[in-house]
C-alpha positions in Angstrom: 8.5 -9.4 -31.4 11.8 -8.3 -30.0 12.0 -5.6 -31.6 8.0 -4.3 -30.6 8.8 -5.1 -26.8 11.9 -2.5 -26.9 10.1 0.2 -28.6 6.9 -0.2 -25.8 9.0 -0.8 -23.1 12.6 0.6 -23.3 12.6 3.0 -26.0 9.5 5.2 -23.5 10.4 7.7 -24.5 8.3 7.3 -28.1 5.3 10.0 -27.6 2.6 8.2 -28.8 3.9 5.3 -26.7 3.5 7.2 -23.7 0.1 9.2 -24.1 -1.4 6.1 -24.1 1.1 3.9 -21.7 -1.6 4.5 -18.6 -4.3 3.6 -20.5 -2.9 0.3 -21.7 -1.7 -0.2 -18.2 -5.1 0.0 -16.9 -6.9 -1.9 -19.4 -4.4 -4.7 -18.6 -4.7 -4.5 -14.8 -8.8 -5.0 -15.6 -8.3 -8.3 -17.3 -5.8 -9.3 -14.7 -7.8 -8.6 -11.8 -11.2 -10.6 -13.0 -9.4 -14.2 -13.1 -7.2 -13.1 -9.6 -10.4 -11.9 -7.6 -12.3 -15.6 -9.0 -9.5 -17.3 -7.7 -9.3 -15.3 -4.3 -12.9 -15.9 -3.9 -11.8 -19.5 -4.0 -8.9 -19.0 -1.6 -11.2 -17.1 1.5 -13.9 -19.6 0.6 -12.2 -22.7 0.9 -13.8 -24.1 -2.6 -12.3 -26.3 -4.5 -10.2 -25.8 -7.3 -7.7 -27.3 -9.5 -4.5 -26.2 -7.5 -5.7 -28.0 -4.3 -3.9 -30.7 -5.9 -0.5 -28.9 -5.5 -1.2 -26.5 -2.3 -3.2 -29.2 0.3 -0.3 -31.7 1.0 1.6 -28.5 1.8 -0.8 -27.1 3.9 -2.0 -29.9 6.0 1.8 -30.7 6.5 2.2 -27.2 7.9 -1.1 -27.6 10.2 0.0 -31.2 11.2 3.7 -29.6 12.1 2.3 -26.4 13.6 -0.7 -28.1 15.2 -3.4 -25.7 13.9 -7.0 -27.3 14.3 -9.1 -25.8 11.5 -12.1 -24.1 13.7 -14.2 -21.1 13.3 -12.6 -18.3 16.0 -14.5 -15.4 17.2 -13.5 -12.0 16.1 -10.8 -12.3 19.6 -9.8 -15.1 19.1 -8.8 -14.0 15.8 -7.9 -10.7 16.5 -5.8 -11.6 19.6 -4.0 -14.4 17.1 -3.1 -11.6 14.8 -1.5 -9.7 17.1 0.0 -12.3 19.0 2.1 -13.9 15.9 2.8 -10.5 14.5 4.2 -9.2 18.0 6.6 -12.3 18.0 7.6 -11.7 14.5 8.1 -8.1 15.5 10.7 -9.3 18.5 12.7 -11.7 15.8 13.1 -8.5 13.4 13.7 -6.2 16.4 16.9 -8.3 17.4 17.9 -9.0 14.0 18.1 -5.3 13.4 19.9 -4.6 17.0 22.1 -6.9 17.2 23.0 -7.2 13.7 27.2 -6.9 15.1 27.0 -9.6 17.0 24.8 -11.9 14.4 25.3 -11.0 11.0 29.0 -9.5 11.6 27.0 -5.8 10.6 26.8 -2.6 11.7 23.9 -2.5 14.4 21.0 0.0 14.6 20.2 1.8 17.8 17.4 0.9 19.4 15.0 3.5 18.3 15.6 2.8 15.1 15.4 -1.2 15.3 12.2 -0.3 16.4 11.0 2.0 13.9 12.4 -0.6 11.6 11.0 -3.9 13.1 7.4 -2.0 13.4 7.3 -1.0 9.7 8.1 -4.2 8.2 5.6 -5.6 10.2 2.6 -2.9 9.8 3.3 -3.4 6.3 4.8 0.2 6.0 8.9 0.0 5.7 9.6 3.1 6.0 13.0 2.6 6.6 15.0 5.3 8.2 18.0 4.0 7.2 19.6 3.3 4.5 18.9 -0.3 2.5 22.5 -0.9 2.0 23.1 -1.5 5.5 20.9 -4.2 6.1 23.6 -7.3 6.1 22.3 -10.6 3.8 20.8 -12.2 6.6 18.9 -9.4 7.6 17.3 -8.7 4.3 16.7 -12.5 4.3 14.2 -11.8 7.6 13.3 -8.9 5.8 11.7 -11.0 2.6 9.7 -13.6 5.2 8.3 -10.5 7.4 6.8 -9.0 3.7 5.1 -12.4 3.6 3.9 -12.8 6.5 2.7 -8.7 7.3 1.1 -9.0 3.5 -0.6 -12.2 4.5 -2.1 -10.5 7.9 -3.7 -7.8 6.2 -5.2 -10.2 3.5 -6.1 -12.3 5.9 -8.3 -9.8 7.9 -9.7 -8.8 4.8 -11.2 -12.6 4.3 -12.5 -12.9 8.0 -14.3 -10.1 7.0 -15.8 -10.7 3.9 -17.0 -14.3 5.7 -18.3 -12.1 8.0 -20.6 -10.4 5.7 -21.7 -13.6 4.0 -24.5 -15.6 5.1 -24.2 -17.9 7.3 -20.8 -18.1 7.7 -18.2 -18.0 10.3 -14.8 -15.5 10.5 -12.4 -18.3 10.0 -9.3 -19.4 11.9 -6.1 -16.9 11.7 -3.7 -20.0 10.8 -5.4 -21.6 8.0 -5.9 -18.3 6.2 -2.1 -16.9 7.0 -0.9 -20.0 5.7 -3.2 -20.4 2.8 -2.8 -16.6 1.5 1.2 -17.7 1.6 1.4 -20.7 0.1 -1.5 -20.1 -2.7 -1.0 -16.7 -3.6 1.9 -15.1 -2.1 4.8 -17.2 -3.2 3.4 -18.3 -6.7 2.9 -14.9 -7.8 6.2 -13.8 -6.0 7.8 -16.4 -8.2 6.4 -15.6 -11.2 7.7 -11.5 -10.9 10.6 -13.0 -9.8 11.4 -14.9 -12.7 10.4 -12.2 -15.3 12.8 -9.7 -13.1 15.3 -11.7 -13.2 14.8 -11.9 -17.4 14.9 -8.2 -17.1 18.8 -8.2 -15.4 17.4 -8.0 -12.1 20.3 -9.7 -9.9 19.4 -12.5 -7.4 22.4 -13.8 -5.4 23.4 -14.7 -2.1 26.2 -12.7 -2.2 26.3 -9.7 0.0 28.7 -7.4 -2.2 31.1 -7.6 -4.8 34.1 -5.5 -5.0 35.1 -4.5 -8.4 37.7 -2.2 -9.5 36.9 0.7 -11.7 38.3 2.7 -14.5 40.3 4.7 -11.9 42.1 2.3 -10.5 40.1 3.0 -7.2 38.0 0.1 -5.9 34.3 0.2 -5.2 32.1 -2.3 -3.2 28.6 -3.0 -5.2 25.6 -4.1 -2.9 24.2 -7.2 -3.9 21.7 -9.6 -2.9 18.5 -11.9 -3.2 17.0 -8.1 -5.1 14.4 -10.4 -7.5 12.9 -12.4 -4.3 13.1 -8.8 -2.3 11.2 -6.6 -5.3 8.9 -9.7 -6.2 6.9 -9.6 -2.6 7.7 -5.8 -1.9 5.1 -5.1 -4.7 3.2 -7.9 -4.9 2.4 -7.8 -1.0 2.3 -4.1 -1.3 5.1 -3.7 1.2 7.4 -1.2 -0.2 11.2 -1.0 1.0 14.2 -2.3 -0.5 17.8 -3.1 -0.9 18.8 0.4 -2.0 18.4 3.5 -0.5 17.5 5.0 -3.9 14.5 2.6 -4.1 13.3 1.6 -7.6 14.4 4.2 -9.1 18.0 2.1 -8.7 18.8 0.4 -12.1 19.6 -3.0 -9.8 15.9 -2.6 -8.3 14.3 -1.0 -11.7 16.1 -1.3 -14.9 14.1 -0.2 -17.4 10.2 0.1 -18.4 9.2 -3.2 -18.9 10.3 -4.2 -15.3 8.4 -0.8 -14.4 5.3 -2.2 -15.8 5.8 -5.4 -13.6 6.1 -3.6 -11.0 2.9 -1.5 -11.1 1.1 -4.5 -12.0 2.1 -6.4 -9.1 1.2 -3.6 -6.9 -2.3 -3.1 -8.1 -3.2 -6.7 -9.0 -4.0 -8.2 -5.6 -5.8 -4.6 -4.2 -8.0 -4.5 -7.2 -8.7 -8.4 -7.3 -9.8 -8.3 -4.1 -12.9 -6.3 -4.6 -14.2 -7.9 -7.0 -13.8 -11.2 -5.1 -15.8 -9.5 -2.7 -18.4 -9.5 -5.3 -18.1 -13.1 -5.9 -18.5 -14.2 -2.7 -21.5 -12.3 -1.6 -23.3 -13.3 -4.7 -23.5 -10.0 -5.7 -21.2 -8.7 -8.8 -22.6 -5.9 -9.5 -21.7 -4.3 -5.9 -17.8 -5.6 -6.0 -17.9 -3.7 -9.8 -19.6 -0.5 -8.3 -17.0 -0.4 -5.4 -14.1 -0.8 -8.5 -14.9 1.6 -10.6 -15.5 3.9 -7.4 -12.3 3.7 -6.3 -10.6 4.0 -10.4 -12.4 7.6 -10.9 -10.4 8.7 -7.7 -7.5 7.0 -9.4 -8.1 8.7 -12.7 -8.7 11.1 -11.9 -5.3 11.9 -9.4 -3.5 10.1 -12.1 -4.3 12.3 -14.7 -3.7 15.5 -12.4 -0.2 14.2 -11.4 1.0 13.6 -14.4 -0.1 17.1 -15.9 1.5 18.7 -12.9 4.8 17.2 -13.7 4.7 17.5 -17.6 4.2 21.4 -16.9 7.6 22.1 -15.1 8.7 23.8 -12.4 8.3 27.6 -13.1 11.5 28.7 -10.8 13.6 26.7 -13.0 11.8 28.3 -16.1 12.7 31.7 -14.7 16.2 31.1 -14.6 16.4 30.0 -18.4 16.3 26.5 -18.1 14.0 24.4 -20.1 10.9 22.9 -19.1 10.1 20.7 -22.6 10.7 17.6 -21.1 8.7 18.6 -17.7 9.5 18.8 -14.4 12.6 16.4 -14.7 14.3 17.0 -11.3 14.5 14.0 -9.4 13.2 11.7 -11.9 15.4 8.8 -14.1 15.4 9.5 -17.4 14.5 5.6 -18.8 11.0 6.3 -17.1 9.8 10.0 -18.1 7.5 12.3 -16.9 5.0 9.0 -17.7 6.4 6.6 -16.3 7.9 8.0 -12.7 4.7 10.2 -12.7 2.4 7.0 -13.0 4.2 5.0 -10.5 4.0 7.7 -7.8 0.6 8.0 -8.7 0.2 4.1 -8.3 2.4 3.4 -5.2 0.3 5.9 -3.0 -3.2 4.7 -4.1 -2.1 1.2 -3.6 -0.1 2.3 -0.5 2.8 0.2 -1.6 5.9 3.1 -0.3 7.7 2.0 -3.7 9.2 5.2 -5.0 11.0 5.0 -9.0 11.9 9.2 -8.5 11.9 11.5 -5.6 8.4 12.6 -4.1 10.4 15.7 -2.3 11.4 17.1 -5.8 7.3 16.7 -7.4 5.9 19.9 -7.9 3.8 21.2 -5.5 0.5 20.1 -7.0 2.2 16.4 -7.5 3.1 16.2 -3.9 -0.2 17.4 -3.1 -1.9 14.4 -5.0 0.6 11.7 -3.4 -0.2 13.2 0.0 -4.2 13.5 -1.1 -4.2 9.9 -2.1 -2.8 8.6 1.3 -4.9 11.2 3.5 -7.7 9.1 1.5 -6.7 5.8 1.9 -9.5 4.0 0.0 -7.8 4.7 -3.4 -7.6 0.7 -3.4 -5.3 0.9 -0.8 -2.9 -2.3 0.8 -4.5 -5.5 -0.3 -7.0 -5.8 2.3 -7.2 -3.1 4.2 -7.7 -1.0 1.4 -11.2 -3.1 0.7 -11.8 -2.9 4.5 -11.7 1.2 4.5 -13.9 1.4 1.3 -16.6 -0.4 2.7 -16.4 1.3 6.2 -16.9 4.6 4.1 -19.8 2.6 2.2 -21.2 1.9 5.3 -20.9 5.4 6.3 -22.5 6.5 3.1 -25.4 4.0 3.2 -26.0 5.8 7.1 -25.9 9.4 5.8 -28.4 9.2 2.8 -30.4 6.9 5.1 -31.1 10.0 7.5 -31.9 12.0 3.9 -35.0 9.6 3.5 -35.9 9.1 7.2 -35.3 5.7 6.9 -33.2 3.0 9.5 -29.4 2.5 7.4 -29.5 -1.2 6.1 -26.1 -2.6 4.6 -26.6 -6.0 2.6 -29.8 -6.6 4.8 -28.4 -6.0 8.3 -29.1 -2.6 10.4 -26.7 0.0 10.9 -27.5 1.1 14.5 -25.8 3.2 17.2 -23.5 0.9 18.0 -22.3 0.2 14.3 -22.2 4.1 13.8 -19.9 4.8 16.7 -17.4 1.6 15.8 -17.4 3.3 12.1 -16.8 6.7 13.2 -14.1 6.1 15.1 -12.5 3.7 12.6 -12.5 7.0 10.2 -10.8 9.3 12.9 -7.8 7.3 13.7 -6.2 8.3 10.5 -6.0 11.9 10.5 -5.6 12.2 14.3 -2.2 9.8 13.6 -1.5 12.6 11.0 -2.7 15.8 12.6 -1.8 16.2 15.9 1.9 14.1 15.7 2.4 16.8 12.5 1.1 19.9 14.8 3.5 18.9 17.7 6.6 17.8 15.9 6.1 21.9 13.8 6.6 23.3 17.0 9.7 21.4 18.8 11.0 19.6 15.6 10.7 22.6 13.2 14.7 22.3 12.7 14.7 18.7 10.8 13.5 19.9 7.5 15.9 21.0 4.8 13.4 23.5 3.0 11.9 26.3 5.5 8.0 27.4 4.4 5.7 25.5 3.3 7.2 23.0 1.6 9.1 22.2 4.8 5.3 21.7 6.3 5.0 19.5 3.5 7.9 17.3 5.0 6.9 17.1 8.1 3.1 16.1 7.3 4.0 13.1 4.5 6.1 11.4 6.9 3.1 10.9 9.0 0.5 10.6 6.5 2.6 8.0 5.2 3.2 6.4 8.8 -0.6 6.5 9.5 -1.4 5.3 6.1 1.1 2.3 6.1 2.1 3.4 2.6 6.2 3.9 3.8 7.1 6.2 0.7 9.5 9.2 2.2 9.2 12.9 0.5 12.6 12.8 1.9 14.5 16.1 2.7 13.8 15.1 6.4 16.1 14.7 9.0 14.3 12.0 10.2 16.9 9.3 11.3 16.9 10.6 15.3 15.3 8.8 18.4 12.3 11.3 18.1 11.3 10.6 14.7 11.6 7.0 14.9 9.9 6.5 18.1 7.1 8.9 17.0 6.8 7.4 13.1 6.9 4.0 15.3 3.8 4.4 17.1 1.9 6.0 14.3 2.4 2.9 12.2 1.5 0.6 14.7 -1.6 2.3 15.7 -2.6 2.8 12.4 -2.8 -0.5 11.6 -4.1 -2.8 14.5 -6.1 -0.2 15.4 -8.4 -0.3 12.0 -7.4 -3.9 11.8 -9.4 -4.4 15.4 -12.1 -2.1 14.9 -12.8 -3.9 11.5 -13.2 -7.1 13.3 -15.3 -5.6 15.8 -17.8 -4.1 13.4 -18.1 -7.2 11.4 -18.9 -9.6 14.3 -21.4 -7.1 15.4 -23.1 -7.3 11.9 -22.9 -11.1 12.0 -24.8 -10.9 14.9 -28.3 -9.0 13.5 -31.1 -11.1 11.9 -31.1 -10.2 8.3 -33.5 -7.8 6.9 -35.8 -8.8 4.3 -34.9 -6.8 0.9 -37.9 -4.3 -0.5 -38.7 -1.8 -3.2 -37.5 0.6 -0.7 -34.1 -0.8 0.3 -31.1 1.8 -0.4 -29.4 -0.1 -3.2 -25.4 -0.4 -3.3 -25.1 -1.8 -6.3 -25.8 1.1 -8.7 -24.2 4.2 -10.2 -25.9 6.2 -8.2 -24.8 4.6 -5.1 -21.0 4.9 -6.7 -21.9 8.7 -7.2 -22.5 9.7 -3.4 -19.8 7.4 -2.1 -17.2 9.4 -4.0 -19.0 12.5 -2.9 -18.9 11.5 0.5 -15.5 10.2 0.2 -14.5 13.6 -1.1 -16.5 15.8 1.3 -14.3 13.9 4.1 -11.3 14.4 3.1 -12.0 17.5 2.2 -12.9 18.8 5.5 -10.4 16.8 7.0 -7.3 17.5 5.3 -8.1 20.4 3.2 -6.8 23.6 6.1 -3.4 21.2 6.7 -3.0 21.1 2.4 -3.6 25.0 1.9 -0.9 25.8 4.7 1.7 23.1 2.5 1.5 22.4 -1.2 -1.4 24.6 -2.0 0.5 27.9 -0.7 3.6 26.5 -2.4 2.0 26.4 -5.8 0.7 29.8 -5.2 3.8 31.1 -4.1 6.1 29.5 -7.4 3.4 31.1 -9.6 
């Protein structure tokens, strides 16, 4: 048995191993996400299940403590709850960050970067601007509970507005569902990567570093830390971040392939299970399957494009006599491949996660083009929750557009899509790429100087740090300049807005759906639960983005490609 897991796992190398690596990844992820989303389904529903036993003397201690009174809130009275606890959690990171000195005994950060800092671990972005060895033990102990709690927020919203959909039922209350999605599914799962990183040589300590002395004679301080707990939630709360600057692609954060494999997993599990516990709980399988396999085509098919962009080398370095068998190897680690860091880029910016195991800024052009293409999406599964909200905004969307093909008034699971519906969609869809677009358009012309590679890949720079902002994904193609009071305060704003913003307008749309009398259902009703109906939402999905992004991608990795070749 031993002796099988090294040759899957850490001997990746292994060829036939590796051509088929994705596919066993994927057919795993499947089976793990049909048990998740039935016990999700449980979670937003409130039914009853075996682990009530465990979970509700915890819970009703917190609610008794906290006061919380389990009642029904309006979409404000949600929304304005949301942003009320995640602005206060923002202030506690903000001076943990600022005044780090005076706290922790730590270097400080300005406060343009305590900002940028405090907003992305919050928005569920971290795109941290600086480096992940100067966050003191204390710090990335604040760090760990704000992945909880900005990984619960976006869940959360995601269940007020599935109940919103169902019949006859109310959003929910903020509290209950925060504290539930924590205590249920957050931490258990956390603990359970947590253990099997740890089995992989994953350190968790409380100590902050250890100074060793090397070979030399010299001596060299070694970050340390709680890295398990901290790697644990970053993936399975689809947070992103770390310890290190060098990400998961550090041997402390990553060691090897079958801690690689955990990590994936973790990020897609709860993004994926949420869908089909969408189906669950409207009663209606088949849709939550359509909208799955929807969103793995677009997987797929990026995946597959990624990793044959990076298997075919870089043609510069081909020029100059150096060999391309192994692939585009430049910025990768060899214990993962062209597979395995390939696959993971792949995965971390469908699943916006951030987690990087190689160096986005050294993937050929066409491989930076699909990281940036799966972000400028955003419905590629996306963060656990908002990812399910975004794909059935564009459902909604695509429901509207084939209705005006027939003549016929849009229905979406038996309520009417009407002007008001139409313009709360529409602008939901436009906040993304005008967070990307115009911030990358103003910072080419007075912040032209902060990237390290002129041309197009520079463009290239410049327009992933904002898709990534917008997109709360927090990867970095890195080779900007970006740790000044412009590019923090800018990359700041971008992640807030693209997050409360959606996360308002989702609540919005869904209490105004609530609000229509249902719709009989008739021979002629514009079924969403059919291959066809998973046909022209990818075409529509595609068509957008398309238009959108398409111009901004020719002037960046598109020219680049054509230029190396």
């Amino acid at each position: 048995m031993k002796k099988y897991y090294q040759r899957l796992f850490i001997r990746g190398g292994n060829n036939t191993v590796n051509i088929y690596y994705p596919i066993i990844l994927y057919i795993i992820f499947i089976i793990l996400c049909i048990p998740t989303g039935k016990y999700l389904s449980m979670v937003i529903s409130y039914q009853k299940n075996f682990f009530d036993k465990i979970f509700d003397p915890i819970d009703n201690l917190i609610f008794k403590i906290t006061c919380v009174k389990k009642e029904n809130m309006t979409w404000k009275e949600y929304c304005l709850s949301l942003l009320c606890t995640n602005f206060f959690i923002f202030l506690m990171a903000f001076a943990a960050f600022r005044f780090q000195n005076i706290l922790f005994n730590a270097p400080s950060f300005n406060t343009a970067l305590s900002f940028n800092s405090a907003v992305s671990f919050i928005t569920n972005t971290n795109l941290q601007d600086y480096s992940g060895e100067d966050a003191s033990l204390i710090t990335t102990l604040i760090i760990i509970s704000l992945m909880f709690v900005s990984a619960a927020s976006g869940f959360a919203v995601a269940a007020a507005f599935i109940r919103g959909l169902m019949k006859e039922s109310g959003l929910g209350n903020f509290f209950v569902d925060i504290t539930r999605i924590i205590t249920r599914v957050l931490i258990p799962l956390s603990i359970i990567v947590s253990v099997f990183l740890i089995f992989n040589n994953v350190p968790q300590t409380f100590k902050g570093t250890k100074v060793i002395q090397t070979i030399e004679g010299s001596y060299q301080a070694i970050k340390l830390g709680p890295v398990a707990a901290l790697e644990s939630i970053k993936h399975i709360g689809t947070n992103g971040g770390g310890i290190f600057s060098a990400n998961s692609s550090h041997p402390y954060e990553n060691p090897n392939m079958a801690t690689n494999t955990i990590e994936m997993l973790s990020m897609m599990l709860l993004p994926g299970s949420l869908v089909l516990a969408y189906g669950f709980l409207l009663k209606n399988k088949k849709q939550g399957i359509i909208l799955f396999i929807t969103m793995s085509i677009l997987f797929i098919i990026s995946t597959i494009v990624l990793i044959w962009a990076e298997k075919s080398g870089n043609p510069i370095l081909a020029n100059i006599g150096l060999s391309q068998s192994m692939g585009n190897m430049e910025g990768k680690e060899v214990r993962f491949g062209i597979i395995g860091s390939s696959l993971f880029s792949s995965v971390t910016t469908s699943f916006t996660t951030g987690s990087v195991n190689n160096m986005h800024d050294s993937l050929t052009p066409i491989g930076g083009f699909i990281t940036l293409w799966n972000m400028m999406l955003n419905v590629i599964f996306g963060g656990k929750g908002i990812g399910l909200i975004s794909i059935l905004i564009y459902a909604m969307l695509t429901v509207f557009i084939s209705g005006l093909m027939v003549g016929r008034t849009p229905e979406f699971l038996g309520k009417k899509l009407e002007e008001k519906e139409i313009k709360i969609i529409c602008f939901s869809m436009l906040i993304h790429p005008i967070l990307v677009l115009i911030p990358t358009a103003v910072s080419l012309i007075f912040k032209s100087d902060a990237v390290t590679n002129p041309g197009f890949h520079g463009l290239s720079q410049i327009l992933y740090q904002f898709t990534t902002s917008s997109a709360n994904n927090g990867s970095g193609f890195e080779g900007l300049l970006d740790n000044t009071n412009y590019w923090n305060l800018l990359t700041g704003i971008t992640m807030f807005l693209g997050r409360y913003t959606l996360i308002v307008l989702a609540l919005w749309l869904v209490d105004s759906l609530r609000s229509k009398r249902e719709v009989p259902e008739t021979e002629f009703t514009f079924r969403t639960d059919n291959l066809t109906f998973a046909i022209i939402l990818i075409f529509v999905i595609l068509v957008i983005g398309a238009l959108t992004f398409l111009p901004v991608l020719a002037l960046g990795p598109v020219s680049e490609h054509l230029m190396i070749h």
